[in-house]
C-alpha atoms as a printed R data frame, in Angstrom:
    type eleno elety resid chain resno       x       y       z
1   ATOM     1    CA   UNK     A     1 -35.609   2.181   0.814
2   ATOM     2    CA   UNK     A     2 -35.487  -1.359  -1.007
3   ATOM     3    CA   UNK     A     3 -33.184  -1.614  -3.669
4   ATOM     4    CA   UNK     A     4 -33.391  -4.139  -6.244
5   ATOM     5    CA   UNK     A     5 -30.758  -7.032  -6.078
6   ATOM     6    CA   UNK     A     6 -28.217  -6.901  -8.880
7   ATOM     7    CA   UNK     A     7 -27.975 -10.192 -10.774
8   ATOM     8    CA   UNK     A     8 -24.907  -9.872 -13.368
9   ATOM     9    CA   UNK     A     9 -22.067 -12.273 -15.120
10  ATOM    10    CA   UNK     A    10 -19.547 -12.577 -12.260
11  ATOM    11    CA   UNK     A    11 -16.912 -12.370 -14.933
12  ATOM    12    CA   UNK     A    12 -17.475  -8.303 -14.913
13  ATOM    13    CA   UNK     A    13 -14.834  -6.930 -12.803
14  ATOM    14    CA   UNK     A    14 -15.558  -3.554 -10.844
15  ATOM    15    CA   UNK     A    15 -13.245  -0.522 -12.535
16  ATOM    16    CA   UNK     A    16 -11.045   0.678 -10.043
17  ATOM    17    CA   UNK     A    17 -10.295   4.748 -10.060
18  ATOM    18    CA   UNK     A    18  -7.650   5.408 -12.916
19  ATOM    19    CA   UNK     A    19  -6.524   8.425 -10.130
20  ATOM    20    CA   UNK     A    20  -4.810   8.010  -7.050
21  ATOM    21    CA   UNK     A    21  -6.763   8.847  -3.786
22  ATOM    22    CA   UNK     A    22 -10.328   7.984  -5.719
23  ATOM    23    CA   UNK     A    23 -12.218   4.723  -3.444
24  ATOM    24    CA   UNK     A    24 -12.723   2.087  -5.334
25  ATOM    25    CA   UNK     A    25 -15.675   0.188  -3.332
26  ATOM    26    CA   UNK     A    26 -16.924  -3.632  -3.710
27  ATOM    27    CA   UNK     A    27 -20.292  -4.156  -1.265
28  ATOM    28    CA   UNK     A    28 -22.552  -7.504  -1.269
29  ATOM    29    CA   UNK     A    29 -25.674  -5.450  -0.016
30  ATOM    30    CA   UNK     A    30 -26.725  -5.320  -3.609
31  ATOM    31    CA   UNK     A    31 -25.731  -8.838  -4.857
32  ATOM    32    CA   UNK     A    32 -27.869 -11.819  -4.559
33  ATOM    33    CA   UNK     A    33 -27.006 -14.174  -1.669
34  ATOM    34    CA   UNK     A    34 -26.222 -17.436  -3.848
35  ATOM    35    CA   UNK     A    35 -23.446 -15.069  -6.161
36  ATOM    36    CA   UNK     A    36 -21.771 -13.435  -3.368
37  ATOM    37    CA   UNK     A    37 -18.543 -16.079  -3.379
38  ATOM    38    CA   UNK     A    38 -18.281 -15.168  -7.166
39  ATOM    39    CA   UNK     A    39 -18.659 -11.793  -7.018
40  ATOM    40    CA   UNK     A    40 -16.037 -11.500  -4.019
41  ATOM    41    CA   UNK     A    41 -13.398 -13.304  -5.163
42  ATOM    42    CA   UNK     A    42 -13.370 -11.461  -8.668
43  ATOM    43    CA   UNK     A    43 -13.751  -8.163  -7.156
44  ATOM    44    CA   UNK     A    44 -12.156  -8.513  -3.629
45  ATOM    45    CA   UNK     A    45  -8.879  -9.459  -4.099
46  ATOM    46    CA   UNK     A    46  -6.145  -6.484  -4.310
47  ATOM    47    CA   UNK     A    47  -3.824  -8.681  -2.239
48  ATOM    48    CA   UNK     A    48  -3.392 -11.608  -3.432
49  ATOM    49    CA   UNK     A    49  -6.111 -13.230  -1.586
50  ATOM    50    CA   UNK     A    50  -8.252 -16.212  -2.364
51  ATOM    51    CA   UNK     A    51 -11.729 -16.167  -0.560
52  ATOM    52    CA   UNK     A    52 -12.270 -20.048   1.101
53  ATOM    53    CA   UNK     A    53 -15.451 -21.473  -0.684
54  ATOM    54    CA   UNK     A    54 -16.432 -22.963   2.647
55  ATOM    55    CA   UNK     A    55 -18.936 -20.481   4.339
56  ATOM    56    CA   UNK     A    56 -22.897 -20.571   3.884
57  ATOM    57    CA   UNK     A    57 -24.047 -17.889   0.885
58  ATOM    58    CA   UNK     A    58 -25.873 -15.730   3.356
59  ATOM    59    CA   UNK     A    59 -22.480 -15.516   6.046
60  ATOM    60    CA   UNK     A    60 -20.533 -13.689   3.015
61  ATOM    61    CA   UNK     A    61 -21.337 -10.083   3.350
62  ATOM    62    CA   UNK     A    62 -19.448  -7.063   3.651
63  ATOM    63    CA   UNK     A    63 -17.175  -5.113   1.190
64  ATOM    64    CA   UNK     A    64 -14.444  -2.932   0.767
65  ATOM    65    CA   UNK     A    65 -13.355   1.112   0.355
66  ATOM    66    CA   UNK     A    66  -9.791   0.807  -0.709
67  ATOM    67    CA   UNK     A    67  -7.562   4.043  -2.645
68  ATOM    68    CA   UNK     A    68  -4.487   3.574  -4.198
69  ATOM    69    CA   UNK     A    69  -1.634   6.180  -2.864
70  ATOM    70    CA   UNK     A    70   1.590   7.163  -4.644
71  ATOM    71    CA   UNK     A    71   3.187   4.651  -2.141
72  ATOM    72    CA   UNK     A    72   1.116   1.961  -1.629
73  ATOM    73    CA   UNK     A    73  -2.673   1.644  -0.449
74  ATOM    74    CA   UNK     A    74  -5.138   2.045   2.126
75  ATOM    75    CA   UNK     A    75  -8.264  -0.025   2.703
76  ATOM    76    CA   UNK     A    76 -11.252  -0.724   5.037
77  ATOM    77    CA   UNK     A    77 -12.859  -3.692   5.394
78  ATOM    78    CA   UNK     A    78 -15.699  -4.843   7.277
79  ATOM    79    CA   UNK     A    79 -17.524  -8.109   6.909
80  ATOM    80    CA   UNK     A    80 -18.991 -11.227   8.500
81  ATOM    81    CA   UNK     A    81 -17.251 -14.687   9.171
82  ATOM    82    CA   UNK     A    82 -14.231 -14.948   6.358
83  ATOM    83    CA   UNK     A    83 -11.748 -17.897   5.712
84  ATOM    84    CA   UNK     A    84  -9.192 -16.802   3.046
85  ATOM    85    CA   UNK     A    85  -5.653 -17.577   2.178
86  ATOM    86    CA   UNK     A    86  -3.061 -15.014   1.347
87  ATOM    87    CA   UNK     A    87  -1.011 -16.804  -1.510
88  ATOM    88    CA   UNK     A    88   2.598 -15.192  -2.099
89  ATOM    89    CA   UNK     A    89   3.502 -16.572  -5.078
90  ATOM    90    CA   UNK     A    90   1.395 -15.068  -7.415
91  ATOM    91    CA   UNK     A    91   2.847 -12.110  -9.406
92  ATOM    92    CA   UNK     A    92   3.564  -8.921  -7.315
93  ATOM    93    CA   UNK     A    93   2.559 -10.759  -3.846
94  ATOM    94    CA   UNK     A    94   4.879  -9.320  -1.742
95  ATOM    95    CA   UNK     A    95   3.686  -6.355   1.094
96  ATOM    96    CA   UNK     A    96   4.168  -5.346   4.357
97  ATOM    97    CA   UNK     A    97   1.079  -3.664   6.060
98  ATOM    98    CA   UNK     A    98  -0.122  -2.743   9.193
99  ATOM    99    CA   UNK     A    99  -3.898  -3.892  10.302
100 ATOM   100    CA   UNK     A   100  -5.827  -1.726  12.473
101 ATOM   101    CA   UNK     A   101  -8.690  -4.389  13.804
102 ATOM   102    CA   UNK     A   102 -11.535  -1.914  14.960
103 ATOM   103    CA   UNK     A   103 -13.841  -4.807  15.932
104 ATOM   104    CA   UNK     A   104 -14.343  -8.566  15.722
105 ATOM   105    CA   UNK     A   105 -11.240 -11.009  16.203
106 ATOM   106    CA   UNK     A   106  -8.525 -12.913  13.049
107 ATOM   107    CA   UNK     A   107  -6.815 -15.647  13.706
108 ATOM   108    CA   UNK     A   108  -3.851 -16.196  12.065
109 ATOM   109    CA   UNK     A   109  -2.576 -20.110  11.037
110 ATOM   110    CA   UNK     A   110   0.754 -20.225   9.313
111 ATOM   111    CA   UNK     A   111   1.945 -23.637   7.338
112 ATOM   112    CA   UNK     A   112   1.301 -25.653  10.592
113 ATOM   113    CA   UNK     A   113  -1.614 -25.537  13.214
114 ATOM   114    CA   UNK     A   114   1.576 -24.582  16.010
115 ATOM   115    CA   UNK     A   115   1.774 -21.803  13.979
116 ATOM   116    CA   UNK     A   116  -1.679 -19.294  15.396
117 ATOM   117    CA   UNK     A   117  -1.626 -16.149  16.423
118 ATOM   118    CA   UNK     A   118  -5.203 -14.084  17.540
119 ATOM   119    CA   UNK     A   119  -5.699 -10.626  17.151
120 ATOM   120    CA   UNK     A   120  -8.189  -9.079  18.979
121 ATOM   121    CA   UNK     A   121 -10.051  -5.586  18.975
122 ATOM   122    CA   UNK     A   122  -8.246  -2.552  19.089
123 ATOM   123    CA   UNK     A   123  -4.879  -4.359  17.909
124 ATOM   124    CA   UNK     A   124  -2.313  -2.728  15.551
125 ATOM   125    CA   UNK     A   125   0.045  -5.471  13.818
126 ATOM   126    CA   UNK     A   126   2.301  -5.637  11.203
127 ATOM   127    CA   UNK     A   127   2.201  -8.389   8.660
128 ATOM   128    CA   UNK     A   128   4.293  -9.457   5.727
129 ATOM   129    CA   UNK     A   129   2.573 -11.311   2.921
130 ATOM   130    CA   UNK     A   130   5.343 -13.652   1.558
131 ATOM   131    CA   UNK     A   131   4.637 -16.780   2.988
132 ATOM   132    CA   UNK     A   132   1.063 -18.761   2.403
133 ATOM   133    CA   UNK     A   133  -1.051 -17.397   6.027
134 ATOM   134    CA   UNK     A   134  -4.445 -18.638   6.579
135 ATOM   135    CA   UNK     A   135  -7.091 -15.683   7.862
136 ATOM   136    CA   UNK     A   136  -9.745 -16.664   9.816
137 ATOM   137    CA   UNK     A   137 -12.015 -13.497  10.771
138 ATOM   138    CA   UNK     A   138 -15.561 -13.469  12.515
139 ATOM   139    CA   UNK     A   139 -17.880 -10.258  12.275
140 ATOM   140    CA   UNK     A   140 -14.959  -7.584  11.550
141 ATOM   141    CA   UNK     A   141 -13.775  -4.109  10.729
142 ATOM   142    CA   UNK     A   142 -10.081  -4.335   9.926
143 ATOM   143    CA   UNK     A   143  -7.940  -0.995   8.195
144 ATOM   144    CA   UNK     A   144  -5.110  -1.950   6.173
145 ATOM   145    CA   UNK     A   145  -2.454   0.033   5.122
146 ATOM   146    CA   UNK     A   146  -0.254  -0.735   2.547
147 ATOM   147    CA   UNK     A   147   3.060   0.110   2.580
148 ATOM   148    CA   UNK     A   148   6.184   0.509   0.321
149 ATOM   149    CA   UNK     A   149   7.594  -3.135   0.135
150 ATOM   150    CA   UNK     A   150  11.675  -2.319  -0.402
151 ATOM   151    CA   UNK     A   151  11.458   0.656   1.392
152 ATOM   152    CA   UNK     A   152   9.750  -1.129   4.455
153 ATOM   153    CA   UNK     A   153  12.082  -3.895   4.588
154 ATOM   154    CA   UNK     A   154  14.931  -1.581   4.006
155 ATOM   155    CA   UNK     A   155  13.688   0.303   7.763
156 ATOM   156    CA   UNK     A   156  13.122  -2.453   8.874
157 ATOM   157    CA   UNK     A   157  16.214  -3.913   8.144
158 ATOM   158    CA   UNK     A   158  14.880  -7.629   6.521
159 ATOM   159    CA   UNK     A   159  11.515  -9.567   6.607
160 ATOM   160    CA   UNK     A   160   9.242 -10.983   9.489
161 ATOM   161    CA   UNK     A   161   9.569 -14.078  10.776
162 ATOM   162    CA   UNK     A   162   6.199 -13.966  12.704
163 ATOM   163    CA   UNK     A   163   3.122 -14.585  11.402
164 ATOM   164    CA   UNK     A   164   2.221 -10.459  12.673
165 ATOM   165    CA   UNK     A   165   4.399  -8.523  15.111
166 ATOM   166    CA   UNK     A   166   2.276  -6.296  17.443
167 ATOM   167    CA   UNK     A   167   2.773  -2.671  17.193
168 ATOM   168    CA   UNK     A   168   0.896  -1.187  20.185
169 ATOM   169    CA   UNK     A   169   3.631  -1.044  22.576
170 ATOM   170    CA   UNK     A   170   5.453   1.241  19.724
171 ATOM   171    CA   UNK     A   171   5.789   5.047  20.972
172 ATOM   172    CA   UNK     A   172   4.822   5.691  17.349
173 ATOM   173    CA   UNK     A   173   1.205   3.829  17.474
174 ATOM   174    CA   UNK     A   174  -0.916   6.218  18.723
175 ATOM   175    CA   UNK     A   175  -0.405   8.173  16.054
176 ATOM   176    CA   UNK     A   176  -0.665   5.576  13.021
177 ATOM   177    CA   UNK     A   177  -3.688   4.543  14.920
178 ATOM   178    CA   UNK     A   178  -5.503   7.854  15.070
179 ATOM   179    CA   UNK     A   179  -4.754   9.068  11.669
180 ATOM   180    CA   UNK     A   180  -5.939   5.622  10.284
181 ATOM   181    CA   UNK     A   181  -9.121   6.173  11.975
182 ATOM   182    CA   UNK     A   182  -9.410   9.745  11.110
183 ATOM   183    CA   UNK     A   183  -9.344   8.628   7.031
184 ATOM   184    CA   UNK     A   184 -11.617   6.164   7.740
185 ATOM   185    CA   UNK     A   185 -14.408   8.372   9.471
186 ATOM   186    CA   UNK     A   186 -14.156  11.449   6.974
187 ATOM   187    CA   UNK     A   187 -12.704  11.140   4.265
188 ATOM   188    CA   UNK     A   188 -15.839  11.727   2.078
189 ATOM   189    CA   UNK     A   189 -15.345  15.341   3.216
190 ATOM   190    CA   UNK     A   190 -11.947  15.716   3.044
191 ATOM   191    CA   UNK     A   191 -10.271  17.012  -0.540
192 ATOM   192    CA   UNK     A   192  -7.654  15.343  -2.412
193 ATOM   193    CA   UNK     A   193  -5.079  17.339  -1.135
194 ATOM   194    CA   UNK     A   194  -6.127  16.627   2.606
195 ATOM   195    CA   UNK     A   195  -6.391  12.850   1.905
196 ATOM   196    CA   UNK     A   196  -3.034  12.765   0.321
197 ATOM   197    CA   UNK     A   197  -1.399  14.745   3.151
198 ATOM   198    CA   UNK     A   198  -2.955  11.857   5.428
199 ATOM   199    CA   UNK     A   199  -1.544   9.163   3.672
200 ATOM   200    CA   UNK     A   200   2.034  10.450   2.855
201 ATOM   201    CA   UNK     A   201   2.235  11.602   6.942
202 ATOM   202    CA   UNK     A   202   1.168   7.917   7.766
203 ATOM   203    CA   UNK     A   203   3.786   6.544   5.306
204 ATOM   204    CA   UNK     A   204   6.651   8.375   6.760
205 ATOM   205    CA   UNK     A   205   5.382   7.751  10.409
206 ATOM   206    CA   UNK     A   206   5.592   4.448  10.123
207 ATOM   207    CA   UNK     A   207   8.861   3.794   8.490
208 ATOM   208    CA   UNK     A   208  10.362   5.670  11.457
209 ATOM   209    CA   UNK     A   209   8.298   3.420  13.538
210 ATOM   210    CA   UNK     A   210   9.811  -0.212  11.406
211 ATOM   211    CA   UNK     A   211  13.390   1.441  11.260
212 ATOM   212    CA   UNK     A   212  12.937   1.884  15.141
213 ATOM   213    CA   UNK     A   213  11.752  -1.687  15.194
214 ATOM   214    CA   UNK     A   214  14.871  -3.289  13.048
215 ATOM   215    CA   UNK     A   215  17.440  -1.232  15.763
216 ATOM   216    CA   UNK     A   216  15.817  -2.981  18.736
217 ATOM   217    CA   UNK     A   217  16.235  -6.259  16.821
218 ATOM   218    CA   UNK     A   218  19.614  -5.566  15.681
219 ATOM   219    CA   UNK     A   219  18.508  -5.766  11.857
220 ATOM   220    CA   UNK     A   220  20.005  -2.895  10.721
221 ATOM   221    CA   UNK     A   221  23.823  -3.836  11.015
222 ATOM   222    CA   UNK     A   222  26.450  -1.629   9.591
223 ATOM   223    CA   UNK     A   223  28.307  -2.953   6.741
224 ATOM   224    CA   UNK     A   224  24.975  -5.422   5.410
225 ATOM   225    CA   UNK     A   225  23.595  -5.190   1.872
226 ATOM   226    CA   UNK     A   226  20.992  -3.037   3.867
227 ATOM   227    CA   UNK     A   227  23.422  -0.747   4.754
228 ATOM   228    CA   UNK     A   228  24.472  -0.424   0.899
229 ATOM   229    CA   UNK     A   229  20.654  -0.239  -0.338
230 ATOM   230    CA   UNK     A   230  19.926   2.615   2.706
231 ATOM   231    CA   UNK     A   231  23.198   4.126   1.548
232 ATOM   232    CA   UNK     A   232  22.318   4.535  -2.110
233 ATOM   233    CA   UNK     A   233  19.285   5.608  -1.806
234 ATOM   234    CA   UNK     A   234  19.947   8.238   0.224
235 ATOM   235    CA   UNK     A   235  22.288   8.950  -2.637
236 ATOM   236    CA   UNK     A   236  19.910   9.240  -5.276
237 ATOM   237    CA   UNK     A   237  17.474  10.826  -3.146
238 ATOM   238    CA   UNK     A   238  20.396  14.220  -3.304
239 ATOM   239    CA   UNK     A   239  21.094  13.672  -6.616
240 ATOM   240    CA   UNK     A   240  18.112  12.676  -8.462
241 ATOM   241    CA   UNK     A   241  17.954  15.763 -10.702
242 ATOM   242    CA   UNK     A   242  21.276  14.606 -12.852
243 ATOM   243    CA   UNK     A   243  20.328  13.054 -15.711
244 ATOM   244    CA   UNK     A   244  22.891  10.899 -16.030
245 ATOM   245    CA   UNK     A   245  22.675   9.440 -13.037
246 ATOM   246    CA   UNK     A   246  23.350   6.098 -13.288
247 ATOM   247    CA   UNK     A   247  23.644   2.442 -11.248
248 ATOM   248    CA   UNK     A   248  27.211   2.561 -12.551
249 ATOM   249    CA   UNK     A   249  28.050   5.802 -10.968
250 ATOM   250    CA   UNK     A   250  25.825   5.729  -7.813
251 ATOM   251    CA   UNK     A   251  28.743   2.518  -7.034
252 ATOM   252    CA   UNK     A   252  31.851   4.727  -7.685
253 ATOM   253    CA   UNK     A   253  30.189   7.121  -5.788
254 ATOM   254    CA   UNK     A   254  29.960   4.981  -2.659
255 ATOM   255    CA   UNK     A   255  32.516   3.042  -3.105
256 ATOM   256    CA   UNK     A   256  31.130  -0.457  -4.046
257 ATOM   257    CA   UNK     A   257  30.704  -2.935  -6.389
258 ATOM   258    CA   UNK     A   258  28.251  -2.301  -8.667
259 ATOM   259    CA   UNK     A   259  27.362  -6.191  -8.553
260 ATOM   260    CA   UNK     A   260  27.436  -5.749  -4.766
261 ATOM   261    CA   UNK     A   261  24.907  -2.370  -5.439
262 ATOM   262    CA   UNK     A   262  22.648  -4.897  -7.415
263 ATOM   263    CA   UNK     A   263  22.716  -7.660  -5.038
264 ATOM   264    CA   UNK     A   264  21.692  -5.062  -2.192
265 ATOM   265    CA   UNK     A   265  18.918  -3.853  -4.137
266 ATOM   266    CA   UNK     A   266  17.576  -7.207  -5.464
267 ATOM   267    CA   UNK     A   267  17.812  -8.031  -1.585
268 ATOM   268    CA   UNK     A   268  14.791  -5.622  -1.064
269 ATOM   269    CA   UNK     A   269  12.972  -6.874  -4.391
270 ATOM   270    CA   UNK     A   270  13.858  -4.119  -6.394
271 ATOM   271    CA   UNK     A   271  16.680  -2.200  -8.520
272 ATOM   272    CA   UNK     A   272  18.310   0.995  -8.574
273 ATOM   273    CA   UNK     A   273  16.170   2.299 -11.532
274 ATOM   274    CA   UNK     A   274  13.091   1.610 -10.522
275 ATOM   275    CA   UNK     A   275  14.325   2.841  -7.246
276 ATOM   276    CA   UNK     A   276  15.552   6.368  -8.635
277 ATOM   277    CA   UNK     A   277  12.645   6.225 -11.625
278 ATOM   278    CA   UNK     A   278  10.156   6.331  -8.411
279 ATOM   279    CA   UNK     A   279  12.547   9.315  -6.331
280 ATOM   280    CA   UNK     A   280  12.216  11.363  -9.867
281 ATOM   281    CA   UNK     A   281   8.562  10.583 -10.122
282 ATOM   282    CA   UNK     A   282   7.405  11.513  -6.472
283 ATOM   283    CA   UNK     A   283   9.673  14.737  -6.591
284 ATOM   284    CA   UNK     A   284   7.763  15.776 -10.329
285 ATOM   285    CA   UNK     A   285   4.567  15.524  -7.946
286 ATOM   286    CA   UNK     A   286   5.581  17.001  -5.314
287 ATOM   287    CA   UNK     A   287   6.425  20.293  -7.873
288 ATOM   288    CA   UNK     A   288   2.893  19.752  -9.432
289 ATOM   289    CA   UNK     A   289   1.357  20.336  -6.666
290 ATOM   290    CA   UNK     A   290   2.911  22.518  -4.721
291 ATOM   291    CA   UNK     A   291   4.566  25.282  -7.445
292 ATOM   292    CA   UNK     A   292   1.643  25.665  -9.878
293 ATOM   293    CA   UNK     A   293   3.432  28.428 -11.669
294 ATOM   294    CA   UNK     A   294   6.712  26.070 -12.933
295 ATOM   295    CA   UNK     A   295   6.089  24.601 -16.259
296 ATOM   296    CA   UNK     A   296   5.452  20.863 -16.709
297 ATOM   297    CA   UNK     A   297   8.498  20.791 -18.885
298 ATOM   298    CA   UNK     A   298  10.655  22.471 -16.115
299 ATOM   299    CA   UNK     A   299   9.385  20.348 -13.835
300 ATOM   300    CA   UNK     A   300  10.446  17.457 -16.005
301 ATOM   301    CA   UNK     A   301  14.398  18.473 -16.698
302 ATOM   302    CA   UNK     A   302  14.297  19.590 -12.514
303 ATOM   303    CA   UNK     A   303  13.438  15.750 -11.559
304 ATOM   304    CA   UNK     A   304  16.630  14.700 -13.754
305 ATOM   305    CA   UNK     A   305  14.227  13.303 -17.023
306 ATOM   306    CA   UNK     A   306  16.071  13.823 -20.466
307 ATOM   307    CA   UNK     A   307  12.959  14.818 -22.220
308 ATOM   308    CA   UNK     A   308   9.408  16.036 -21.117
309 ATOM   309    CA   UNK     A   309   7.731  13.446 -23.279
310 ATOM   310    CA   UNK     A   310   9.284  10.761 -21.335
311 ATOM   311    CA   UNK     A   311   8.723  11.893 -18.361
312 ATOM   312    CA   UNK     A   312   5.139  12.490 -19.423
313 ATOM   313    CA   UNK     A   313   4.623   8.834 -20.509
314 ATOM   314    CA   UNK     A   314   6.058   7.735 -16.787
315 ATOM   315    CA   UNK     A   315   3.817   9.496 -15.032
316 ATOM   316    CA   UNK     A   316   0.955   8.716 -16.479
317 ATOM   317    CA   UNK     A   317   1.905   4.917 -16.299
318 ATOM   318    CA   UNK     A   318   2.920   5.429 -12.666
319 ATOM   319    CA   UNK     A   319  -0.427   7.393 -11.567
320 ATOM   320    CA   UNK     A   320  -3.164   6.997 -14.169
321 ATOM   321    CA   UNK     A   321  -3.068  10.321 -15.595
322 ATOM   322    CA   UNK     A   322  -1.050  13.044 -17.272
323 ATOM   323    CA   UNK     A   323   1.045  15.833 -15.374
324 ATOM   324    CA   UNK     A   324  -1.538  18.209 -16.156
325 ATOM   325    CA   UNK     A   325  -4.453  16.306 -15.209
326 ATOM   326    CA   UNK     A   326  -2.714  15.328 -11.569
327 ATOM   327    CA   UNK     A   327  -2.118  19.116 -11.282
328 ATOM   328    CA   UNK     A   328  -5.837  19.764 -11.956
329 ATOM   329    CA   UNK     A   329  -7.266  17.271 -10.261
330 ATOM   330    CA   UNK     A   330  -5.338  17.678  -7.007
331 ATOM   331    CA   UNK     A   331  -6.462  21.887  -6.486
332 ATOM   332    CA   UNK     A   332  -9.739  21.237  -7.700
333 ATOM   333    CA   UNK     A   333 -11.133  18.042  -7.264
334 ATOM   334    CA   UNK     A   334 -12.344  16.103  -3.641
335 ATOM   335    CA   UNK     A   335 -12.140  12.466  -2.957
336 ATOM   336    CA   UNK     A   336 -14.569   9.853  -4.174
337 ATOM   337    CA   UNK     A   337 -14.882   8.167  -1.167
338 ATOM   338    CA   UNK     A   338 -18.252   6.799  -0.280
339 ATOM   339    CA   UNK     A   339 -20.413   8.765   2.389
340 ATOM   340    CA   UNK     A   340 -22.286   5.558   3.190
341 ATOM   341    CA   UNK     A   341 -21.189   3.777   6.279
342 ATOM   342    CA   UNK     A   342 -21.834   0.346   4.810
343 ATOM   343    CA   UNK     A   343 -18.689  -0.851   3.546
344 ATOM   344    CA   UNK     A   344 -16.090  -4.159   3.027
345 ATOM   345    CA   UNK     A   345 -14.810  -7.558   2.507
346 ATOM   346    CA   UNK     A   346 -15.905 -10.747   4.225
């Protein structure tokens, strides 16, 4: 069936899903060859990424299925030849994120040509986005999946110094791998519920897998600002539902400074509110969806929030929707995800 090119203004930007677990898809089937560049670098750029303007119109095609998760994001790409830069200091850069390259090959140039590393098919590799990294791709089909920045340095006990550090030697891979591949394939007929159970397994999974990684490196050394951030929230993960929990007595309560407890925290580019804000938050969903007969307002003063109100107004900033809507939505509604195979970013 033909379908009639779209010719638009470039400067409309796709709406992504205001709900979690919703696709949000960008696909140059239906643009016009010559506005392709345009349209993918206003659409196709979650990460930080600028699209290289150096590629013939008709090489850019491709898009992207990407859904935003309570803890980060997942994404799959598939494209033609790509040259793009990921740039870390724009605002909110910063991400770790394993790449699952189905097919095709990326090489990899850091701030000198000695720096190059080439993945190949069938390789799963972690990457941290806060240095500039070149990304050269030909003819690919790449998952990403986005995870938790402080809580994936924290397992991992610091940064990466490599441009990508290959995971498929990892005892854990096999099953990141699968259950990346598994969203990928059928996810249009999985429900919301399924496709969140997915993505919070693969979250958890592979924090084991980077804290096993930072104990074979020696990273995670006892007595470290990692230790204190690992520490405290482990803390506030108990003791979450006081409300007057506090940065002030999380540090009496294991014994530090609380300019040390800051310092530790800032080390993994966050701070203890937004830290036990996000522990409060996740519980309150966890409730929502799993104890339909507790009141929203119980649920609220459980998850240590002084009023329901506020707690109302954080959730709905931190997912898109009220408590009652997220409790609707996730028995009753499926995913958006596209049935179409033709998908991604290239």
């Amino acid at each position: 069936m033909n379908q009639q090119l779209i010719k638009r203004p470039i400067s409309i930007v796709l709406p992504r899903p205001e709900g979690l677990y919703q696709f949000h898809t960008v696909d140059t089937a239906e643009i016009e060859t010559e506005l392709r560049y345009e349209f993918l670098t206003t659409n196709c750029k979650p990460y930080t990424t600028d699209i290289a303007h150096n590629r013939r119109a008709g090489d850019r095609r491709g898009g992207q299925r990407a859904t935003d998760n309570v803890q980060g994001s997942f994404s799959s790409v598939l494209g033609g030849t790509s040259n793009a830069i990921f740039n870390p200091y724009k605002p909110d850069s910063d991400s770790l994120f394993i790449s699952l390259l189905l097919q095709g090959t990326v090489e990899l140039t850091g701030r000198t040509l000695l720096e190059t590393k080439v993945m190949t098919a069938g390789s799963l590799a972690l990457y941290e986005r806060d240095k500039p990294l070149h990304y050269n791709s030909g003819h690919v089909k790449q998952l990403f999946l986005i995870l938790p920045y402080a809580d994936a340095r924290a397992a991992l006990g610091g940064g990466l110094d490599e441009l990508a550090l290959s995971l498929d030697e990892q005892p854990l891979a096999p099953f990141i791998r699968s259950q990346m591949m598994l969203l990928d394939a059928h996810a249009a007929h999985l429900s919301t519920k399924a496709i969140s159970s997915i993505l919070d397994g693969l979250y958890n999974v592979s924090l084991l897998m980077l804290a096993d990684i930072g104990k074979e490196r020696g990273n995670r050394i006892e007595g470290s600002k990692n230790f204190i951030f690992s520490a405290a929230k482990r803390y506030i993960e108990q003791n979450y539902a006081q409300v007057n929990l506090s940065p002030d007595a999380i540090a009496v309560a294991l014994r530090c400074s609380r300019s040390g407890l800051d310092r530790a925290f800032l080390e993994q580019h966050t701070s203890v509110m937004r830290v036990l804000q996000e522990v409060r938050l996740k519980s309150a969903r966890y409730r929502l969806e799993n104890f339909a007969e507790e009141r929203i307002d119980t649920i609220a003063y459980l998850c240590g929030f002084s009023s329901p109100s506020i707690f109302s107004k954080l959730f709905k900033l931190r997912f898109g929707m009220s408590p009652k809507a997220w409790r609707q939505g996730f028995n009753n509604s499926y995913s958006f995800y596209p049935a179409e195979e033709s998908n991604a970013c290239g």
